[in-house]
C-alpha positions in Angstrom: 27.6 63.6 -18.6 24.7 61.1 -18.1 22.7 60.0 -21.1 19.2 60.8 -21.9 16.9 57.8 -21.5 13.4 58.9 -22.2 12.1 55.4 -22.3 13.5 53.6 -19.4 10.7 54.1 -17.0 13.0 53.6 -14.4 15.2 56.3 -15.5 16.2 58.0 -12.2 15.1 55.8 -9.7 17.6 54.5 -7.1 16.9 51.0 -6.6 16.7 51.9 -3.1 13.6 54.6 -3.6 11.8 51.7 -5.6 12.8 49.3 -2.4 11.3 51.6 -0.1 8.6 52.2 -2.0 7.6 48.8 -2.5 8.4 48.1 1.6 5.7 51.1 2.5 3.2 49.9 0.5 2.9 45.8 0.6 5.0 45.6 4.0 8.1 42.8 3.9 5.5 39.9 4.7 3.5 40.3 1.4 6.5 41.8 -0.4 7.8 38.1 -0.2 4.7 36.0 -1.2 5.0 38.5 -4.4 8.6 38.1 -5.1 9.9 35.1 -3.3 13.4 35.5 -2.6 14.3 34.9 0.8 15.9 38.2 1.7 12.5 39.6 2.1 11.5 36.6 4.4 14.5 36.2 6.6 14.9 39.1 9.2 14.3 41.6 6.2 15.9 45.1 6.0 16.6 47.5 2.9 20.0 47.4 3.9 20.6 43.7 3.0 18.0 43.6 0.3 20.1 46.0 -1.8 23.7 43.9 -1.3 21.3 41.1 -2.3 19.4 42.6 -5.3 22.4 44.7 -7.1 24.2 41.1 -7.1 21.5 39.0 -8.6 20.1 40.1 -11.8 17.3 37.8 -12.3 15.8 39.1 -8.2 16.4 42.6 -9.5 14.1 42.7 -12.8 11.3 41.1 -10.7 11.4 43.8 -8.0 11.3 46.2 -10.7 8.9 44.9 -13.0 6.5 44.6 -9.7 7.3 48.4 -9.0 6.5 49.5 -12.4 3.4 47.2 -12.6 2.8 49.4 -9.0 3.3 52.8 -10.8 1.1 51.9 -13.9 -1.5 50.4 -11.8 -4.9 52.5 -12.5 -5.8 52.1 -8.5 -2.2 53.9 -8.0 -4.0 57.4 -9.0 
């Protein structure tokens, strides 16, 4: 049975929705000046992004801390 996490404000968000997300509203070009990794700058696709992102850690916590700074931005409203 999955656990409660009431303070993960992540908490049921595929890392895919929060890649798409992210893709609709910055585009891959400015997606890649914010978080430079190159697998948003070389022929970029969700597809490889994801492979990339669920083995690398460190590329991972900046995508999400630049979604949740997205979510908790007051022009986000």
């Amino acid at each position: 049975m999955p656990q409660s996490q009431p303070n993960n404000p992540l908490h049921g968000i595929t890392l895919e929705a929060l890649l798409t997300e992210l893709v609709q509203r910055y585009g891959w070009p400015e997606l890649a000046r914010r978080v430079n990794i190159n697998c948003f700058k070389s022929d970029p696709s969700i597809k490889s992004s994801l492979k990339f992102l669920r083995r690398t850690p460190w590329a991972r916590k900046e995508v999400e801390e630049l979604y949740l700074r997205l979510k908790n931005s007051p022009w986000n409203r």
